[in-house]
MOPAC internal coordinates of N, CA, C and O (Angstrom, degrees):
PM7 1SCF
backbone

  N    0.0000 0     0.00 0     0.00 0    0    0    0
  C    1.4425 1     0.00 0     0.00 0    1    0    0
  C    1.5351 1   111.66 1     0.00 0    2    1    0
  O    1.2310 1   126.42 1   146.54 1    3    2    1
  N    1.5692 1   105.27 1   -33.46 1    3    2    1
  C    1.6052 1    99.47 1  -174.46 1    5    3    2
  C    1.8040 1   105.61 1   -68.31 1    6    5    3
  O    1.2310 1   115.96 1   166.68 1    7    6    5
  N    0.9075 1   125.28 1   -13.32 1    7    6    5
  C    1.5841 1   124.21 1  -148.20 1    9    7    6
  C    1.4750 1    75.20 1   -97.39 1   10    9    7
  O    1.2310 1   111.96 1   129.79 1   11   10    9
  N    1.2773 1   132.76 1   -50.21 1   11   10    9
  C    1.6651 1   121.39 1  -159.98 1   13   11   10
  C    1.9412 1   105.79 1   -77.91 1   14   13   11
  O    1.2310 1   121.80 1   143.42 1   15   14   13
  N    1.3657 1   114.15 1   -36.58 1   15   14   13
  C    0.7893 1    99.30 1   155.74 1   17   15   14
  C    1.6797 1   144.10 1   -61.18 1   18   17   15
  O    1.2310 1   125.09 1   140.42 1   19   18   17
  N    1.4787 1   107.83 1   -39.58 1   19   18   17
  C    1.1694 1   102.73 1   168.26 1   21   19   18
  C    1.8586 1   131.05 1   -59.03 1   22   21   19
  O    1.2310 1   131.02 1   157.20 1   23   22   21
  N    1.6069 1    96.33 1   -22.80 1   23   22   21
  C    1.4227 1   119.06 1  -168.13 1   25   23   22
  C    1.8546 1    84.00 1   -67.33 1   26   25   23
  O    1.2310 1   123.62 1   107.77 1   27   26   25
  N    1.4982 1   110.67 1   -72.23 1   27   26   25
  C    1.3233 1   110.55 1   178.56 1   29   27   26
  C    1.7439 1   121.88 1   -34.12 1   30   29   27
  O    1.2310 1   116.74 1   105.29 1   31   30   29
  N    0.9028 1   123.80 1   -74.71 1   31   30   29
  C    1.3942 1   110.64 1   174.63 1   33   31   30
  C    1.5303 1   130.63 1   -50.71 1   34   33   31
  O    1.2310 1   123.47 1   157.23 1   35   34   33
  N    1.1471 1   110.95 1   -22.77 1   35   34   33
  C    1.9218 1   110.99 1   163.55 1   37   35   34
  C    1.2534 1   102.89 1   -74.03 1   38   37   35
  O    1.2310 1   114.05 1   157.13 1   39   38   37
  N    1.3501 1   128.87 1   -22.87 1   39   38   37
  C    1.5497 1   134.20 1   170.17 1   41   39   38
  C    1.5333 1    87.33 1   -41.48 1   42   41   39
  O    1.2310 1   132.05 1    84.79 1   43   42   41
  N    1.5101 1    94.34 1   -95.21 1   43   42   41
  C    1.6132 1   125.65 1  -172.37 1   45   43   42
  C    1.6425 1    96.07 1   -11.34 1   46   45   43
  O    1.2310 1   119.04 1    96.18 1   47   46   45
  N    1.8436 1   119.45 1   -83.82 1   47   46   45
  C    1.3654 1   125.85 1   179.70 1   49   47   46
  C    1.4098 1   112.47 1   -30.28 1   50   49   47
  O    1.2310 1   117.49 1   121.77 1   51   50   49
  N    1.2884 1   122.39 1   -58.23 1   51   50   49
  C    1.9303 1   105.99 1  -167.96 1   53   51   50
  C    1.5650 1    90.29 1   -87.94 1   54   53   51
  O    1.2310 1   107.44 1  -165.80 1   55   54   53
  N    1.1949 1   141.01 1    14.20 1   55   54   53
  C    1.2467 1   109.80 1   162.47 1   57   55   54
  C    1.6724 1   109.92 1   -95.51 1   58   57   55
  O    1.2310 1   121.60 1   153.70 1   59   58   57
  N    1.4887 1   114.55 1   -26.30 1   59   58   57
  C    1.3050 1   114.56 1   152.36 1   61   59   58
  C    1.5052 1   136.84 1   -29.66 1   62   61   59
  O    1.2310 1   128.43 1   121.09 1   63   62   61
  N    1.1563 1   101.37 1   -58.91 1   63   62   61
  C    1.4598 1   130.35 1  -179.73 1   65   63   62
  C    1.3966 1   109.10 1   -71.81 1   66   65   63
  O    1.2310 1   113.08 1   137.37 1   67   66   65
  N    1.4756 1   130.68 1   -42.63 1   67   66   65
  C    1.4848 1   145.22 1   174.53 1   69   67   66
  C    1.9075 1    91.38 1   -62.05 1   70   69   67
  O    1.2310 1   116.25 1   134.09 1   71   70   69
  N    1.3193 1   124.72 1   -45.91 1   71   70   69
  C    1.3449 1   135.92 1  -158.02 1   73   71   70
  C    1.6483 1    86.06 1   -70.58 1   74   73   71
  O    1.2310 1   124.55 1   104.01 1   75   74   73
  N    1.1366 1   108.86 1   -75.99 1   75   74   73
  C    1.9906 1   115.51 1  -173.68 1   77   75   74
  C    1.1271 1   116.16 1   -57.68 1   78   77   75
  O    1.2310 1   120.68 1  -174.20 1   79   78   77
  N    1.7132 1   116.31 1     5.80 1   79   78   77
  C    1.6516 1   109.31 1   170.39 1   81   79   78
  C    1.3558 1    91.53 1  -101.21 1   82   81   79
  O    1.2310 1   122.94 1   139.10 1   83   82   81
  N    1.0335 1   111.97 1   -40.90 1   83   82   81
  C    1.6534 1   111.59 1  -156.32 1   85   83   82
  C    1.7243 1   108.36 1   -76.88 1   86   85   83
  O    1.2310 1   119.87 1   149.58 1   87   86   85
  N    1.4087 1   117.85 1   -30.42 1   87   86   85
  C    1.6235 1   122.88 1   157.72 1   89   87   86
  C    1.5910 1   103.97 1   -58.05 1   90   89   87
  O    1.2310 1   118.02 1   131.72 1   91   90   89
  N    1.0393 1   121.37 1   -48.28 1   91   90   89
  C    1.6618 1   118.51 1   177.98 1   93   91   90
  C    1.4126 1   108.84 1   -43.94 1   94   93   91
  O    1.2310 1   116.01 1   125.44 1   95   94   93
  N    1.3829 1   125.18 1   -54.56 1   95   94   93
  C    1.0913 1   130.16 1  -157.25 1   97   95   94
  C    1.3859 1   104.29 1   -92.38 1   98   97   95
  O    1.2310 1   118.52 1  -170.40 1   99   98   97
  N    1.2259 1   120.42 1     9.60 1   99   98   97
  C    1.5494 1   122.48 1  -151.22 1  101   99   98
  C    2.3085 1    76.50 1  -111.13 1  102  101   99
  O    1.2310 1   137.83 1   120.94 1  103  102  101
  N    1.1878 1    83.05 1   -59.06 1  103  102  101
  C    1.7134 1    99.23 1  -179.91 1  105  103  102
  C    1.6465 1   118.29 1   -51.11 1  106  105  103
  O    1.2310 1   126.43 1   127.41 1  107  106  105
  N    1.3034 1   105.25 1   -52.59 1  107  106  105
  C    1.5470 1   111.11 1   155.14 1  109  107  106
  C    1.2027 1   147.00 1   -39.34 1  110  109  107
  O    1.2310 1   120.09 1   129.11 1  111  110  109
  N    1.5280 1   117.43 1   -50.89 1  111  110  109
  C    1.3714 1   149.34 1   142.75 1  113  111  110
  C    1.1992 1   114.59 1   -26.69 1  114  113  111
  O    1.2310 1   121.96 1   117.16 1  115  114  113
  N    1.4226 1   113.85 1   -62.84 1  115  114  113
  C    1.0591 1   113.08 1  -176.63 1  117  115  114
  C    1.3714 1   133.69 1   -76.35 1  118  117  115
  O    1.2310 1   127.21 1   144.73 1  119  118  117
  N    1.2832 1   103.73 1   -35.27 1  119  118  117
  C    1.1783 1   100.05 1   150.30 1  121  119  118
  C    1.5851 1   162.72 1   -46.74 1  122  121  119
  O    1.2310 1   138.01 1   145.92 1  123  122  121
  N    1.3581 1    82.70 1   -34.08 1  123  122  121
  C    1.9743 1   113.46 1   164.80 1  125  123  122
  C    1.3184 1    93.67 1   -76.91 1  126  125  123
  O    1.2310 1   109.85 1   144.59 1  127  126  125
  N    1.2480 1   136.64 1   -35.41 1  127  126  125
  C    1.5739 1   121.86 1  -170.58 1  129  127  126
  C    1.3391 1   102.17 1   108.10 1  130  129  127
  O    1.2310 1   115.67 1  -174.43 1  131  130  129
  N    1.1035 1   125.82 1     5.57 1  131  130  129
  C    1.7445 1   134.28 1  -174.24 1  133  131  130
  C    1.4716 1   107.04 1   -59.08 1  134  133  131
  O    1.2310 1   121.93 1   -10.70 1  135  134  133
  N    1.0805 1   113.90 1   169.30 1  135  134  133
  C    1.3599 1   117.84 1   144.55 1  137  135  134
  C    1.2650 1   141.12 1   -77.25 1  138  137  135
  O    1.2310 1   116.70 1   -62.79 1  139  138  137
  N    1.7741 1   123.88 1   117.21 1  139  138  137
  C    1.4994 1   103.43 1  -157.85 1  141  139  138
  C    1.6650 1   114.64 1  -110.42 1  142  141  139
  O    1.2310 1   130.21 1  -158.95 1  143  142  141
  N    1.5835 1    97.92 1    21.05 1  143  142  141
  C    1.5567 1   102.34 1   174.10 1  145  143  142
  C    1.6093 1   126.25 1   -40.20 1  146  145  143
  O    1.2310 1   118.44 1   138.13 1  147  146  145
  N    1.5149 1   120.58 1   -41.87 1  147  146  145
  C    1.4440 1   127.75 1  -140.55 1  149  147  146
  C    1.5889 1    75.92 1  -106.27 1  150  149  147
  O    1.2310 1   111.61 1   139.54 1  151  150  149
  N    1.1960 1   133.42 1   -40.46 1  151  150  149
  C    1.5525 1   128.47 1   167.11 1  153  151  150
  C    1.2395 1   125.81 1   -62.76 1  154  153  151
  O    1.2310 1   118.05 1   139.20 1  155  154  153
  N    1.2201 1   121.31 1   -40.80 1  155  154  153
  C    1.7122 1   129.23 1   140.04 1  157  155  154
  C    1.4322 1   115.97 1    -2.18 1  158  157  155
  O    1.2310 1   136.71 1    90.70 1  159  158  157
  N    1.7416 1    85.25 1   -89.30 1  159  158  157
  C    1.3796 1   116.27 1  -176.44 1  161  159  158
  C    1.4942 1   105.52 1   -47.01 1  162  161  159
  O    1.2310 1   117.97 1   118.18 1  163  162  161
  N    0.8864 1   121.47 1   -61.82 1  163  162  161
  C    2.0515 1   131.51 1   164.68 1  165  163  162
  C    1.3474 1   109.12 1   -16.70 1  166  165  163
  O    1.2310 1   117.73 1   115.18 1  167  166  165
  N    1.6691 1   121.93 1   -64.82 1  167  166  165
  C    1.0496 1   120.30 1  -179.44 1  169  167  166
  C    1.3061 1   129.18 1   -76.83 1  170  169  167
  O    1.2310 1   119.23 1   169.41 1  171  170  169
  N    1.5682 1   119.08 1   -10.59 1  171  170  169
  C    1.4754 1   144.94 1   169.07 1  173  171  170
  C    1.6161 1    96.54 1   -63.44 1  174  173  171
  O    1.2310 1   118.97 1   117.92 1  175  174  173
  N    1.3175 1   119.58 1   -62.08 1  175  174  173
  C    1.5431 1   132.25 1  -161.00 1  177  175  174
  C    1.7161 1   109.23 1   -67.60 1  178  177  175
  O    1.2310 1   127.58 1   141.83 1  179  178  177
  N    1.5784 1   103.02 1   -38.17 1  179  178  177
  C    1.3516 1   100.53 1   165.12 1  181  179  178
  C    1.1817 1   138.26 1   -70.60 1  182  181  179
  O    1.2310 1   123.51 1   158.17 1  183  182  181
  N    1.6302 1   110.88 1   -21.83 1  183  182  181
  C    1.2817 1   107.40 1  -164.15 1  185  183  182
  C    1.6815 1    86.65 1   -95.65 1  186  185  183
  O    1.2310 1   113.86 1   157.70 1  187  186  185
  N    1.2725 1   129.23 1   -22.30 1  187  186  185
  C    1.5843 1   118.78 1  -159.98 1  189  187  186
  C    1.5793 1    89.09 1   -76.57 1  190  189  187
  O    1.2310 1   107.49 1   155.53 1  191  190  189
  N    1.3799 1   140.93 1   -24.47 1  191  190  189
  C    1.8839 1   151.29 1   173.67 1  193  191  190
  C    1.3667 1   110.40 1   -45.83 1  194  193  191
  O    1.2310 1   129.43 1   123.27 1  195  194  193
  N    1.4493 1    99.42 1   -56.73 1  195  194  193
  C    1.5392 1   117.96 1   178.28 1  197  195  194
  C    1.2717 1   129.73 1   -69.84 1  198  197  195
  O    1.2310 1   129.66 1   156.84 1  199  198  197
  N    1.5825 1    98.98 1   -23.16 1  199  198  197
  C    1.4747 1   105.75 1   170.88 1  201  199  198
  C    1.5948 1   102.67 1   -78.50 1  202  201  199
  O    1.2310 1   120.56 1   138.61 1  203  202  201
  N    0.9344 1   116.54 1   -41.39 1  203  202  201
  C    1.6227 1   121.52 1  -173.38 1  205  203  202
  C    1.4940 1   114.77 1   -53.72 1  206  205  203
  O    1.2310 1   132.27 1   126.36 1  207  206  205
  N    1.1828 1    93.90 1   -53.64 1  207  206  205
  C    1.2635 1   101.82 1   172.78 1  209  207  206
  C    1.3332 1   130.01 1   -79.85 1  210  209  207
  O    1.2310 1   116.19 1   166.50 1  211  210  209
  N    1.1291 1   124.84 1   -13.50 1  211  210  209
  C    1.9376 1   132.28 1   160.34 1  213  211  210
  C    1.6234 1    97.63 1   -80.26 1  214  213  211
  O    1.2310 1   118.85 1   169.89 1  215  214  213
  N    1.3128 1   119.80 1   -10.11 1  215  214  213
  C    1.8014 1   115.17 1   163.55 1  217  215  214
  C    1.7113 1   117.15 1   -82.77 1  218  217  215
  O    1.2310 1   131.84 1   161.35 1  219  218  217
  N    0.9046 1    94.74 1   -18.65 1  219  218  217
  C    1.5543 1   114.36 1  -172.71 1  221  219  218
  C    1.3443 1   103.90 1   -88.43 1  222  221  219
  O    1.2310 1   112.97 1   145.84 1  223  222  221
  N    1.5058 1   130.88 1   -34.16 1  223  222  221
  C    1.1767 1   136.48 1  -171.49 1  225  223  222
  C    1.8228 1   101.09 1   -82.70 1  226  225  223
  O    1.2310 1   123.08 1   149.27 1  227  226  225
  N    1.4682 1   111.70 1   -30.73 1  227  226  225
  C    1.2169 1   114.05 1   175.31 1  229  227  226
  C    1.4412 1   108.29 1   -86.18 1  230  229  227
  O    1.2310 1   114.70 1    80.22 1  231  230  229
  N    0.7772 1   127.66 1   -99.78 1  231  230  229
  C    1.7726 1   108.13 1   167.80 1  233  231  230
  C    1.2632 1   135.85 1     5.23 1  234  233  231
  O    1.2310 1   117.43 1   155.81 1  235  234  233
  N    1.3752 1   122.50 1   -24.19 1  235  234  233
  C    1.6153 1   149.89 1   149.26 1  237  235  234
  C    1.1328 1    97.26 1   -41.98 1  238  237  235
  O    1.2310 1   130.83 1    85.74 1  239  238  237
  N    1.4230 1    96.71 1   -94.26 1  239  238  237
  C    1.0804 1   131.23 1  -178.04 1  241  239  238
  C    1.8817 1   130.27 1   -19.50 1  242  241  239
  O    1.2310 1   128.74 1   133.99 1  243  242  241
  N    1.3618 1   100.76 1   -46.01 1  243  242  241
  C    1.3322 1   104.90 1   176.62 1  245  243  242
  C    1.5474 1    94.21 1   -93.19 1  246  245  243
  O    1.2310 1   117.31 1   141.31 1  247  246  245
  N    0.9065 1   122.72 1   -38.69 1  247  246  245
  C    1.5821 1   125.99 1  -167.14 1  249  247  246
  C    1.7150 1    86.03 1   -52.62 1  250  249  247
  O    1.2310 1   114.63 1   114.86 1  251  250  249
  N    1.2358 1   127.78 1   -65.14 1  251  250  249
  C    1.2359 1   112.01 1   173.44 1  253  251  250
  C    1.8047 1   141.46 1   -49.33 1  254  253  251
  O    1.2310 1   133.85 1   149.76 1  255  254  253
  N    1.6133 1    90.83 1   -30.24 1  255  254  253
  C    1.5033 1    92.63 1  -171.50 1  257  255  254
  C    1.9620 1    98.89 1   -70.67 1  258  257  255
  O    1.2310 1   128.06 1   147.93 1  259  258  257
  N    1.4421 1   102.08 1   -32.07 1  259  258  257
  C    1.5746 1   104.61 1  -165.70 1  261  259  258
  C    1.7500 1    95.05 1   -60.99 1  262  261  259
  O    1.2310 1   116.67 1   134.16 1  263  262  261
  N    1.6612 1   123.94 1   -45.84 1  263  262  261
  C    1.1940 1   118.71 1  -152.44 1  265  263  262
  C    2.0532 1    93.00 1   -61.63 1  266  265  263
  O    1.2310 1   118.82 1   154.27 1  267  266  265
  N    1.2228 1   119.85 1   -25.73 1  267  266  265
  C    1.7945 1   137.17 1  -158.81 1  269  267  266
  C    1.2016 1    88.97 1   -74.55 1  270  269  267
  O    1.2310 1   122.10 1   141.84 1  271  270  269
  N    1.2760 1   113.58 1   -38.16 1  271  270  269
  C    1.7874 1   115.86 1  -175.80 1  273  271  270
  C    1.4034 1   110.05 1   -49.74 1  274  273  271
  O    1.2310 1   132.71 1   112.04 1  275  274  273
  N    2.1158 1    93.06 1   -67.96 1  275  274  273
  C    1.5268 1    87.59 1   174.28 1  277  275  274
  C    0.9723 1   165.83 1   -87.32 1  278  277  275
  O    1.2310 1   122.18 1  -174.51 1  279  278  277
  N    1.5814 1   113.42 1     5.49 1  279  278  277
  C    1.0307 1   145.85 1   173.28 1  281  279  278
  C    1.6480 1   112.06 1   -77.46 1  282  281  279
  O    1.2310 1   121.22 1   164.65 1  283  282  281
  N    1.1926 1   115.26 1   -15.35 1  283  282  281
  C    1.5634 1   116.63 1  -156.51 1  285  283  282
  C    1.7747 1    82.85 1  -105.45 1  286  285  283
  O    1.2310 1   120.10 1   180.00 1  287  286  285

């Protein structure tokens, strides 16, 4: 359980980090007058990662509390 959890939260972290590049570039863009579709989309893709993965952390999570159940 620890390994999936841990797997899940480095999820969470580079999707963070994927999120604050892709707002960077989202901010940048725009500024030049660019187009900020594909940076958009960037920050769309990150945040739907992060969601996945803060589901994964819950799913852990109970997956563990149930195993505490039965063991106890």
């Amino acid at each position: 359980m620890i390994i999936a959890f841990n797997t899940a939260v480095s999820g969470m972290l580079a999707a963070e980090a994927q999120f604050n590049a892709a707002a960077k570039n989202v901010v940048e863009k725009s500024a030049q007058g660019d187009n900020v579709i594909q940076a958009s989309v960037a920050v769309k893709k990150a945040e739907a990662t992060h969601s996945a993965a803060a589901a994964m952390v819950q799913v852990t999570s109970e997956m563990t509390d149930t195993l505490l159940d039965i063991t106890v």
